[in-house]
N, C-alpha and C positions, 0 to 999 in steps of 0.2 A: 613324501613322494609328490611330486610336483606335475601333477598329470595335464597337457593341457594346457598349461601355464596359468591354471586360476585358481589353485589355493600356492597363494602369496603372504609375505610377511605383510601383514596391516599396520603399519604403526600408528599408536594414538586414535585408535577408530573405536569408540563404546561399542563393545558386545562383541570383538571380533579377538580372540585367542591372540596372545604372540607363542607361534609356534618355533621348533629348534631352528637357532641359525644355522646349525652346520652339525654333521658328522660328530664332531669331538665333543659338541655342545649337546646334541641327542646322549652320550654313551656317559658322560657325566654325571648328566641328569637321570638317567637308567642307575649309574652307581649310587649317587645319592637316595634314589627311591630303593634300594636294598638295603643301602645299611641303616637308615632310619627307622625300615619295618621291623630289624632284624627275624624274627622268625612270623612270617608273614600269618595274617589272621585268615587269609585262603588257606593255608596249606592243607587243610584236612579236603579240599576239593580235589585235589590231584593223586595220581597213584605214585608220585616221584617227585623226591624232593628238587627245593632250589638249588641250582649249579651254573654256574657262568655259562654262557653261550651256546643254551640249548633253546629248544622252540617253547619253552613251558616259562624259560625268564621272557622269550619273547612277550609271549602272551600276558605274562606280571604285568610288565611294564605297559604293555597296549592295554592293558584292559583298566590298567590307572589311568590313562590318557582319558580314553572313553571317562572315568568316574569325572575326574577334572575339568575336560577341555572340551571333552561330548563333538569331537569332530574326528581327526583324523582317523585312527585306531582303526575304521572300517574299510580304509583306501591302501592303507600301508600290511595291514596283516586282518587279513577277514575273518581269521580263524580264532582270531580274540574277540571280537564283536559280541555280545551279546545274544545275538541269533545268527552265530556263524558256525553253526554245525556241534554245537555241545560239547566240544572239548574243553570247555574250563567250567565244567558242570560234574558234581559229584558223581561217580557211578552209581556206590552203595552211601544210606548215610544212618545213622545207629536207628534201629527199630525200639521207638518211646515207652514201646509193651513191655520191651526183653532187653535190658541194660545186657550190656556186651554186644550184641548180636546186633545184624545188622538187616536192614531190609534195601529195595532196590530205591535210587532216589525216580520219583515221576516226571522232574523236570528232567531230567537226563534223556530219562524215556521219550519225550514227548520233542524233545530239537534233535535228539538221532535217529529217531524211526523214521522210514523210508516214506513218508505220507507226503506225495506232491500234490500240486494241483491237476496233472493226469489222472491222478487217480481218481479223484471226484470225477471227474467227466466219465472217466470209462466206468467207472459204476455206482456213482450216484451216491458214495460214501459219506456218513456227515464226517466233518471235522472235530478236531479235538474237544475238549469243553474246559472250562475251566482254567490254570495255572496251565495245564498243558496247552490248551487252547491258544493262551492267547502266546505264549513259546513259539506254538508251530506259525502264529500269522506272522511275530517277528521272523523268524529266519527264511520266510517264504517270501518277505520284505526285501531284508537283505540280498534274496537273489534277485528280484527283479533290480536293484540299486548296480548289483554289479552285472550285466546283464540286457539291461531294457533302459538306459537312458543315454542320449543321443544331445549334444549342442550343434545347434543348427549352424553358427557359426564357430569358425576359426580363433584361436587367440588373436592373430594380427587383423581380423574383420573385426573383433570387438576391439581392437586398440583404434579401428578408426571410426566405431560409431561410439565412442568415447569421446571425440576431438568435438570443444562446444560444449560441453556439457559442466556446468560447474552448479557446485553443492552447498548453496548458502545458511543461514541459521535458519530461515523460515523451511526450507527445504528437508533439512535435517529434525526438524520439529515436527512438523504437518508432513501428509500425505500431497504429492504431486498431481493434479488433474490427469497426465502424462503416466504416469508411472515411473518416470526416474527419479535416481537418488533414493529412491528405497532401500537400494544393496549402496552402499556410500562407497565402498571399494568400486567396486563396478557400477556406476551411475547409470550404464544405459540396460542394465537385467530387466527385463520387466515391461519395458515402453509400449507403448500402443505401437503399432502398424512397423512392429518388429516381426520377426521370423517365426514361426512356429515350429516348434522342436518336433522330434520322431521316440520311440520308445521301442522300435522295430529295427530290425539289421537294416541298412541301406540299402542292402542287395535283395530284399524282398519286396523293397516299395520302387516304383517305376513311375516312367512318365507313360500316361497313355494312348495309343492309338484311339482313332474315330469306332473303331472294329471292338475296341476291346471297351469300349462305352456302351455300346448297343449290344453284348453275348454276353446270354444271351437278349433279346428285346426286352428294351425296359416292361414296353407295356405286359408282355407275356406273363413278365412277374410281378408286378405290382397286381393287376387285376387276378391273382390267384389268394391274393391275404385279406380281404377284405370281410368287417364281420356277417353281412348283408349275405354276402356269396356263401358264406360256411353257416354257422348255429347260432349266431346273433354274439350279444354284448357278452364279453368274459369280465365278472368282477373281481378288481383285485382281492386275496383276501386280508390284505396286510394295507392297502393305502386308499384314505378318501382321495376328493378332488380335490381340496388344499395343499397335499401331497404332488400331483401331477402339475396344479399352476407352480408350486414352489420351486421345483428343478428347472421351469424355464426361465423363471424367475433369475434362480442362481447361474442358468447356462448363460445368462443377459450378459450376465457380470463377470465372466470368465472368457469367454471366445466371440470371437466373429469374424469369419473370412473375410476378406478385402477381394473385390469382385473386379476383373478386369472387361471393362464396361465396352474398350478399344481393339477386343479382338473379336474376332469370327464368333459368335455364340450358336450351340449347337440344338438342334431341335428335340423338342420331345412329344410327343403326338399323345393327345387328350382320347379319354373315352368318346367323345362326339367325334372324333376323326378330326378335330381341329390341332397345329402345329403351336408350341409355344416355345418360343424362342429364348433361353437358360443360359445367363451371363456367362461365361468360364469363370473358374477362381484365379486371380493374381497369382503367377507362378515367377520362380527366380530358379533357373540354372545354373549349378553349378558341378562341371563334367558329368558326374551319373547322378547326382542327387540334383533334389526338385522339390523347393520349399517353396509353403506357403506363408502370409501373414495373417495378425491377428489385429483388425482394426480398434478394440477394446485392449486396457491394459491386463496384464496377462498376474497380475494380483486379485488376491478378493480383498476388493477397496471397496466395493459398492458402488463401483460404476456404472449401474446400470439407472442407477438413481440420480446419482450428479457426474456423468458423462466420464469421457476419456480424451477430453482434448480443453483447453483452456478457453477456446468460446463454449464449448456444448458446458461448462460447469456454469460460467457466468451468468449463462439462459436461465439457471433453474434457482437463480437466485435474485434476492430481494435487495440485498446489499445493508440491508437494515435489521440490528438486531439477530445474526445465525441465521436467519429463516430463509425458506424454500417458496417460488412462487407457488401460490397455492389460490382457489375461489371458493369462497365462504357462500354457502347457500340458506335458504332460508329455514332450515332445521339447524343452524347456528355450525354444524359442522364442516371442515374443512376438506375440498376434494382438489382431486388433479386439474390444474389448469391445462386450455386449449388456447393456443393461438390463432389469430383473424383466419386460417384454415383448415381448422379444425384436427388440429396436430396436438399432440398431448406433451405439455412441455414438462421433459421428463429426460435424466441420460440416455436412455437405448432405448428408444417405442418402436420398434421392428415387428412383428409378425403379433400385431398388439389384441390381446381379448379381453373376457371379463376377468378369467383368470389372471389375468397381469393390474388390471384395471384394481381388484381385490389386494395385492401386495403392494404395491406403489403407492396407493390411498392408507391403507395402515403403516407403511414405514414413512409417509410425508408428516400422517399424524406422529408418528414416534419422533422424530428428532424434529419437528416444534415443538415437542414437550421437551427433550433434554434440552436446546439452547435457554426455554425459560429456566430449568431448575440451576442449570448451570449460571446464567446470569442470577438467579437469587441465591447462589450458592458460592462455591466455588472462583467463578467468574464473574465475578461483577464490577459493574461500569470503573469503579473509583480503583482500579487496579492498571487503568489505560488511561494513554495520555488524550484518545481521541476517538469518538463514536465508532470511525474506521476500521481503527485498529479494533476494538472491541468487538466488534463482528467480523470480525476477521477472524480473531481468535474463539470466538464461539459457533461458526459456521464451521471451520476444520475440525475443532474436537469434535461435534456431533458427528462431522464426517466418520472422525478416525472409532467414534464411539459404536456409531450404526452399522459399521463397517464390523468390527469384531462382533455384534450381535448377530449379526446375519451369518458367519462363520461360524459361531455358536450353537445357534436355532439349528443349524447345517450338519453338524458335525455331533450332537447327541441329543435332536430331536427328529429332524428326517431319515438320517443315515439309519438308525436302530429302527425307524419304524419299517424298513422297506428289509433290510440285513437283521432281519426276527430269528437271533443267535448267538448265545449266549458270550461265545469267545469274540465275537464282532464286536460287540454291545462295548462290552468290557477293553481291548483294545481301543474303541473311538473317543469310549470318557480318558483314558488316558495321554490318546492327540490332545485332548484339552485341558486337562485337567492335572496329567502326571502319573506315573505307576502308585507313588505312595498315597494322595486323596483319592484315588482313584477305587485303591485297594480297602481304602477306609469306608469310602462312600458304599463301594460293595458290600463288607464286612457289617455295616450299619443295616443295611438290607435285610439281609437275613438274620436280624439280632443277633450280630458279635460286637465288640469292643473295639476300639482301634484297635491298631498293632501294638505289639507290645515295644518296651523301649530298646529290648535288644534289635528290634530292625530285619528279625530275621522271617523269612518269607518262610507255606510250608514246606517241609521239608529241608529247611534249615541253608537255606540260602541268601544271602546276604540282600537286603532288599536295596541297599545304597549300591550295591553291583550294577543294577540296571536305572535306579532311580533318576541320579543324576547324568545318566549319560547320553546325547543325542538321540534324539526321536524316544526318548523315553522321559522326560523333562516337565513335559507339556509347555503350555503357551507362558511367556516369562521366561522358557531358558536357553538356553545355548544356540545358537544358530547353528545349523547343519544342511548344509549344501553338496555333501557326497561330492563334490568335485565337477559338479555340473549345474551352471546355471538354470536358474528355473526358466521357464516356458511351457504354454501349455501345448499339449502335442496335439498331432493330426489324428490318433489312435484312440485320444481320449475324449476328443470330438466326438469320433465316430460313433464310442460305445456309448455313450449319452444320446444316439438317436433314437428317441424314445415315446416317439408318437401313441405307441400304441396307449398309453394311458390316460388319451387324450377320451372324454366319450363322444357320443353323438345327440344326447339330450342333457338335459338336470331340472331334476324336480326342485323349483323354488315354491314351498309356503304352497305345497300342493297342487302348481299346478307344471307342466311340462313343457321344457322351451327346448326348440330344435339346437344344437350348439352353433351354428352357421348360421344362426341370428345375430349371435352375440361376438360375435368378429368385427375385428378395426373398428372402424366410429361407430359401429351399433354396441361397443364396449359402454359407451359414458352415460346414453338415456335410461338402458335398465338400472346402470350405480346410482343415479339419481334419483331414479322414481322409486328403489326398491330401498337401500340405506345400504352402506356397511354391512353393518348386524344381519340384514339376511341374508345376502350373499353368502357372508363367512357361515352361517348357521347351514344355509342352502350346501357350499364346500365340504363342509364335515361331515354331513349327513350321509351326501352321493358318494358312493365308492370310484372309483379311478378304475383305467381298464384295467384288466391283467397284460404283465409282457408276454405276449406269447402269440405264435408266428400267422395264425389267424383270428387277428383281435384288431387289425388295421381301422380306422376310425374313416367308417363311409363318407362322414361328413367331409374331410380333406380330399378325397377324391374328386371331387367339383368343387374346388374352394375358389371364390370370386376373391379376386384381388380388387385394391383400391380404383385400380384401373381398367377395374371392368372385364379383364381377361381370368380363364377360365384354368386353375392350374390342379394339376393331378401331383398332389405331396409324396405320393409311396414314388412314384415313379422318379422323381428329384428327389428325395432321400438317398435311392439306388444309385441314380445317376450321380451324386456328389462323394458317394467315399470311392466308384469308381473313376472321376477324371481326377481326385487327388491323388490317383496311385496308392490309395490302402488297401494292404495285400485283402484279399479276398479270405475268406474264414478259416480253410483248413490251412493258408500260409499262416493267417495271422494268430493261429493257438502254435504253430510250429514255432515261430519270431519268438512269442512269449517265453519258453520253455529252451529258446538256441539249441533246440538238438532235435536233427533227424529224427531221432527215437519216438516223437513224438507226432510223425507226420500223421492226419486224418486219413483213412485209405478207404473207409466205407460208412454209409450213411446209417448204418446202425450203433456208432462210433460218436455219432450226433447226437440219439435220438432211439430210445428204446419203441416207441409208437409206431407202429407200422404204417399207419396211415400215413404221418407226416414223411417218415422216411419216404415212401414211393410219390408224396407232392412233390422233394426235390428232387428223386430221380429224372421224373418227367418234366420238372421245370425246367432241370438243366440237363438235360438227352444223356442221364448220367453219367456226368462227368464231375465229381465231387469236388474237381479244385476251381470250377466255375460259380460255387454258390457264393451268392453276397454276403458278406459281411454282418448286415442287420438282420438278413434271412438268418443265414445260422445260429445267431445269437440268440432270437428270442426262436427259434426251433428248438434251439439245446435241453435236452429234458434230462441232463444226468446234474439236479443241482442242489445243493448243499441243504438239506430243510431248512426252514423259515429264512429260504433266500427269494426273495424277490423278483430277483435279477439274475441271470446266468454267472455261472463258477469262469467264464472266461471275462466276462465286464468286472467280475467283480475283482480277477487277479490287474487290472488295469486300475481299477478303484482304488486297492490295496495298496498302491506306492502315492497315487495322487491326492489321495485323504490325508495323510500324512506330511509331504512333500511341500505345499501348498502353505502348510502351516510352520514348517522348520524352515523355508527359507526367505518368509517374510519380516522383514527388522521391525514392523508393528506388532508382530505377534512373538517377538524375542525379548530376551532381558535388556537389550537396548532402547527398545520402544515400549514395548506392556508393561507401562508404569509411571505412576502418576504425574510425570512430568511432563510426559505427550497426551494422558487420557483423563488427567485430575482423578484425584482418590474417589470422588463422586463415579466418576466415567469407569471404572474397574470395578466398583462394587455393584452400578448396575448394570453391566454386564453381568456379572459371576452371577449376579441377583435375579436374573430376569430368563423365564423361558416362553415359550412361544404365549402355553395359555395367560400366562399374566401380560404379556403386551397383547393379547386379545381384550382381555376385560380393562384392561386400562382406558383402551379405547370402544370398547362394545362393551359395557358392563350389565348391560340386558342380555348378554351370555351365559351370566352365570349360572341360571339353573339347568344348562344346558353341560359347561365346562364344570363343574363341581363333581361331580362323579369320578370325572378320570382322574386316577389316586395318581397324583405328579408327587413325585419325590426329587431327592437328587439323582438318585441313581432307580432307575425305572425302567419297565418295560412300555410302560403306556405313552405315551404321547399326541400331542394332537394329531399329528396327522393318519392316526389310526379312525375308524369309522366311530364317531361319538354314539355315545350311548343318551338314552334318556332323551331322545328326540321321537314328536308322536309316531305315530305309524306311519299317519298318511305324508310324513315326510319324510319315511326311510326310506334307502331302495330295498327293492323286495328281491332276496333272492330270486325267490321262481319265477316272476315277472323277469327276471334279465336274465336266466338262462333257457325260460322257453318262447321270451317274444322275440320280434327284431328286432333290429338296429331301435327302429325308431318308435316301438312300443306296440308295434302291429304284429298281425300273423307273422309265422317266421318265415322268412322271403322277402316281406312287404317291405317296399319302400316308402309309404303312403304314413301319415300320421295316425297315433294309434287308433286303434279300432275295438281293445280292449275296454267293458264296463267299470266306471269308476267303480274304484272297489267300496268306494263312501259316498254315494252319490247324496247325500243328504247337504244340504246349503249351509247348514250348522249343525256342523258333526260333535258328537262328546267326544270330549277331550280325551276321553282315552277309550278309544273302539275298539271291539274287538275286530285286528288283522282278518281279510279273508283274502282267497287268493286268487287273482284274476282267473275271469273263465279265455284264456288265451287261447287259440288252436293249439295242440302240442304238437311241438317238435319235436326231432330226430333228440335220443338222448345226447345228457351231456357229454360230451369229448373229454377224455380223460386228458386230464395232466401229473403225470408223472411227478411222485413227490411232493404233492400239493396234500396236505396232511391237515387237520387242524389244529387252526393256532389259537390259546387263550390268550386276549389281550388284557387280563386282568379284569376284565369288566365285561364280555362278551366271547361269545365261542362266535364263529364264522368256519362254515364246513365248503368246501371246494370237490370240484370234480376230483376223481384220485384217493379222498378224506373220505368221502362216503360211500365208498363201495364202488365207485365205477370203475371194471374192469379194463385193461384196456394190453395190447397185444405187444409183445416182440419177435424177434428172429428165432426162438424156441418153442414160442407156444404164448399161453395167456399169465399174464403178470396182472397182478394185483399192484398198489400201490406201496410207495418203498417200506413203511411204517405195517404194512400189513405183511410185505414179504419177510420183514426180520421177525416178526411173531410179538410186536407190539400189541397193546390191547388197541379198541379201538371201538369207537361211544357210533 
């Protein structure tokens, strides 16, 4: 089915299916896949046999498509899909106890029971676990695919941002500065300062009025989230601070609106009563729709490191030998160079800290190491006719190399540490990795064997059913584009607005630095004076905020800009998913779910917490379809345990984890493999996670990184709070849930006031903890669901985990793990 006009016949194009010409040529092919099965090795999954032209050959046949081609199957008949509703899933399959007799099969179970993503919100329900688990993410997949995805332009608009555009061998080889010619069919998918897609009905996203920017007042709301104004700092209990820089890190590399600098810019009024004048975003009308663009290309290419435009990559290179401009200091190691204005030459230095300062400097260090192992390996001079050429060819591969590592590190080192769940976990190593390594790697975990050679999954399901078929693959297989070119949307911007994990201090090496020191050019004196090694030591140590709706980071509230002017972030966070037209929160869980049924009607509906419920009644003179976007989000208290992040970011998460990866030709069997990435550039990938490109280049880490038990398939990861770090450089719980923002009484805006808890000049190495004598504050504020998580190597207990009670619309609730009658330590 030809939706759109963009799944086309491809001729001659590596990695891309040739699909049926025609009618007679589809029903052929359908005949010849019968009579070569003759009695089909599915047939014990269905209650009724093979027979011509019923919905059950349909399904045969689409669901060999998917084994084969891993594209169509899910556009033409959804019902065959793999996670299209469980119709080509046994009911019952024979019970191993009792030959004859039969028991229910649990995959059945687990893609037909009625469990949406409603349901978590309205009651805070976990998800499936296991085989069933990860069943129900696919077909909750599936619906968002059919459902939530939007191409910003027309067939015949992309027929003319086509025109110019041609696909030469180097093109086809290498990664594009640009982002075209990645999709070689469609050369322009992808491009920098292209359109930005939607995942939302069109009918719910608008252009907006001056009115409907300011209701209600920015400032009203913004100055109600702050930690200062509530109970001071909320620590995550799932992610340090290498975790918080890392997602801006990756959002560099993903998105960034195009600012129209030539029209009327509207004001926003600062806590001091002063006016700051907020560029609008570049907008394109077309009749009722209203896009924007994405100045960055819209792949994870690693553009955040060598740019998005053919001068900004030039900048950041040497032209000599692969390498990246870089200033060698006198401890022999290599940092971020600055230009005669003290500009960090770098692809995207925007909204620049230490936290950016930290990734940039370890990934600059990472591929000068691969161009050298590459040229003594792999790539070496006597393989080129000319030095040129030879750097040419080693500055791309590291490109295309560093590039799939940072999607790696992304996808089953941060992703699991924030989404601490088991059927999560297990879905995102198979984004990468595939259902059957996947299922191995698992299997190995818990002391099993691989699979056996019959292939069959449990309960006796064919594992090559889903194995080989789009989005089930992993990285190396099929390309799968659902029928909609990529782009990243305005929706998925939004839910990544993620300040709140931003803190307001960090303890470096014991002592406490304000975090609004360490902004734009005050980022490079402390990297220099302090090294690498402590910074990242410093990052793992300090925990990340929590997301949650009063955890807003004081320090952004008075953030000085380069230019001396004074900008309130909550208030421009508010203000930008409002003039992009992104529906507002109870539109925007509606859009997600397409059906009325699911409209939000009341603030208990949000949010089991009393308190917070009546924060938004009175923010918004209760009117629940006025609440913002971000407010609701990190408000939402009905969420999935060991979720991080809200059940409604996460159903946006859910297609774009995935999505991101199936329709990049670097990360398909056309590109992933050694002919774009050298067998060297694949194996360290596959080879390499975060902690070992830490010690590679910080190997004064190691008594630090040794503890956390890294496997292939793990729960731990770095960006969980290291263990094995002394005291006086952990954060202390009770020190951050009874001081303030900035380590003082709770209220204080003043630097801390708090007695070193080690006031000794040369402390023993290992003291014993005691705990500030702080004022105390108001108890801890419950968060709903916040349970305790082992991370293999530490327990960390949260508000909610330990006993704190806290209120809804019936009376007093306990937290969720205490209401089902869980134990609890």
């Amino acid at each position: 089915e030809d939706r759109g006009g963009y799944m086309q016949w491809c001729n001659n194009v590596p990695g891309y299916p040739q699909f049926y010409a025609d009618e007679d040529d589809c029903m052929t092919q359908c005949r010849e896949f019968l009579s070569y099965t003759g009695e089909h090795p599915l047939d014990d999954l269905f209650e009724q046999p093979w027979d011509s032209a019923n919905s059950v050959e349909c399904r045969t046949i689409h669901l060999d498509r998917v084994r084969r081609l891993g594209e169509l199957a899910i556009i033409h008949c959804p019902h065959a899909s793999p996670g299209g509703g469980g119709v080509c899933v046994a009911r019952v399959i024979p019970d191993p106890e009792n030959p004859g007799q039969t028991i229910p099969n649990p995959a059945f179970t687990a893609v037909t029971q009625e469990i949406q993503l409603a349901d978590i919100w309205r009651s805070g329900n976990n998800m499936p676990t296991g085989l069933n688990g990860m069943l129900w993410l696919g077909d909750q997949r599936s619906k968002l695919i059919q459902n939530n995805l939007f191409d910003p332009y027309t067939p015949e608009q992309r027929d003319a941002l086509r025109v110019g555009i041609t696909c030469g061998p180097n093109q086809e080889k290498w990664r594009t500065a640009d982002g075209r010619c990645n999709n070689l069919c469609f050369p322009e998918e992808g491009m920098s300062n292209t359109r930005i897609g939607r995942q939302l009905r069109h009918d719910l996203a608008h252009t907006p009025t001056l009115y409907d920017i300011n209701d209600p007042p920015l400032a009203k709301v913004a100055e109600a989230l702050p930690r200062l104004k509530n109970d001071g700092y909320h620590p995550s209990p799932l992610l340090n601070l290498l975790g918080a820089a890392w997602l801006q890190f990756m959002n560099h590399d993903w998105f960034d609106h195009v600012l129209d600098k030539t029209a009327p810019c509207f004001n926003i009024t600062m806590p001091d009563g002063s006016i700051f004048c907020l560029h609008p975003t570049k907008r394109e009308m077309e009749g009722e729709d209203d896009w924007g663009f994405n100045s960055v290309t819209h792949w994870w290419d690693g553009s955040q490191m060598y740019g998005s435009t053919q001068e900004q990559e030039d900048r950041v290179r040497t032209f000599s030998g692969g390498r990246l401009v870089s200033e060698t200091r006198p401890d022999g190691k290599e940092y971020l160079a600055r230009d005669n204005e003290g500009n960090v030459i770098t692809g995207f230095s925007d909204n620049w800290w230490i936290g950016l300062e930290i990734f940039h400097t370890l990934f600059l260090r990472e591929h000068q190491y691969i161009v050298q192992e590459l040229a003594n390996g792999d790539l070496p001079r006597s393989q080129f006719n000319s030095d040129a050429e030879h750097d040419e060819a080693l500055f791309q591969t590291a490109k295309l190399i560093v590039s799939a590592l940072t999607a790696k590190l992304h996808t089953i080192d941060w992703t699991p540490a924030v989404l601490f769940q088991e059927a999560t976990q297990f879905g995102l190593n198979v984004n990468w990795h595939g259902l059957i390594k996947t299922f191995d790697l698992w299997r190995n975990s818990i002391g099993q064997p691989n699979l056996s050679s019959d292939g069959l999954l449990p309960g006796g399901l064919p594992l090559e059913l889903f194995a080989t078929s789009g989005g089930f693959d992993g990285v190396g297989g099929k390309p799968f584009h659902v029928d909609v070119p990529h782009s990243v949307t305005e929706e998925f911007v939004s839910v990544y607005r993620m300040h709140h994990l931003m803190p307001d201090f960090v303890n470096i090496d014991g002592n406490i630095k304000g975090i609004e020191q360490l902004y734009f050019e005050g980022a490079w004196q402390p990297m220099l004076e302090q090294g690498l090694s402590k910074w990242i030591l410093a990052f793992g140590s300090n925990r990340a905020g929590n997301l949650d709706v009063l955890n807003y980071p004081d320090s952004l509230l008075h953030l000085k800009m380069p230019d001396g002017r004074i900008l309130n972030m909550a208030e421009v966070d508010i203000a930008r998913d409002r003039e992009r037209g992104v529906p507002r929160y109870a539109e925007f869980r509606r859009g997600l779910q397409n059906s009325e049924g699911e409209f939000i009607q009341t603030f208990d509906q949000i949010t089991p917490v009393v308190e917070i419920q009546e924060l938004l009644y009175d923010l918004y003179d209760g009117d629940i379809m006025k609440v913002d976007l971000m407010v609701g989000l990190m408000a939402e208290g009905y969420r999935p345990a060991g979720y991080g992040f809200s059940a409604t970011t996460f159903s946006l998460f859910l297609l774009f984890a995935s999505r991101r990866l199936w329709t990049d030709r670097f990360y398909r069997e056309a590109g992933y493999n050694a002919e774009h990435y050298t067998q060297w550039g694949l194996d360290h990938v596959e080879n390499t996670n975060l902690k070992d490109l830490i010690l590679r280049h910080c190997p004064d880490l190691s008594e630090f990184l040794d503890d956390i038990p890294y496997t292939d398939y793990t729960k731990a990861t770095v960006f969980h709070p290291w263990p094995g770090v002394p005291a006086q450089q952990r954060p202390d719980p009770h020190f951050s849930k009874q001081c303030g923002a900035f380590g003082g009484p709770c209220g204080a805006a003043t630097r801390p006031t708090c007695p070193d808890p080690n006031p000794n000049p040369n402390p023993n190495p290992n003291p014993t903890p005691t705990e500030p004598t702080c004022p105390e504050c108001k108890p801890c504020r419950p968060q709903p669901g916040m349970v305790e998580w082992n991370v293999n190597f530490n327990t960390y207990k949260e508000c909610g985990g330990d006993g704190c009670p806290h209120k809804n619309m019936e009376g007093e609730r306990k937290s969720n793990a205490e209401s089902k009658g869980e134990s609890k330590q």
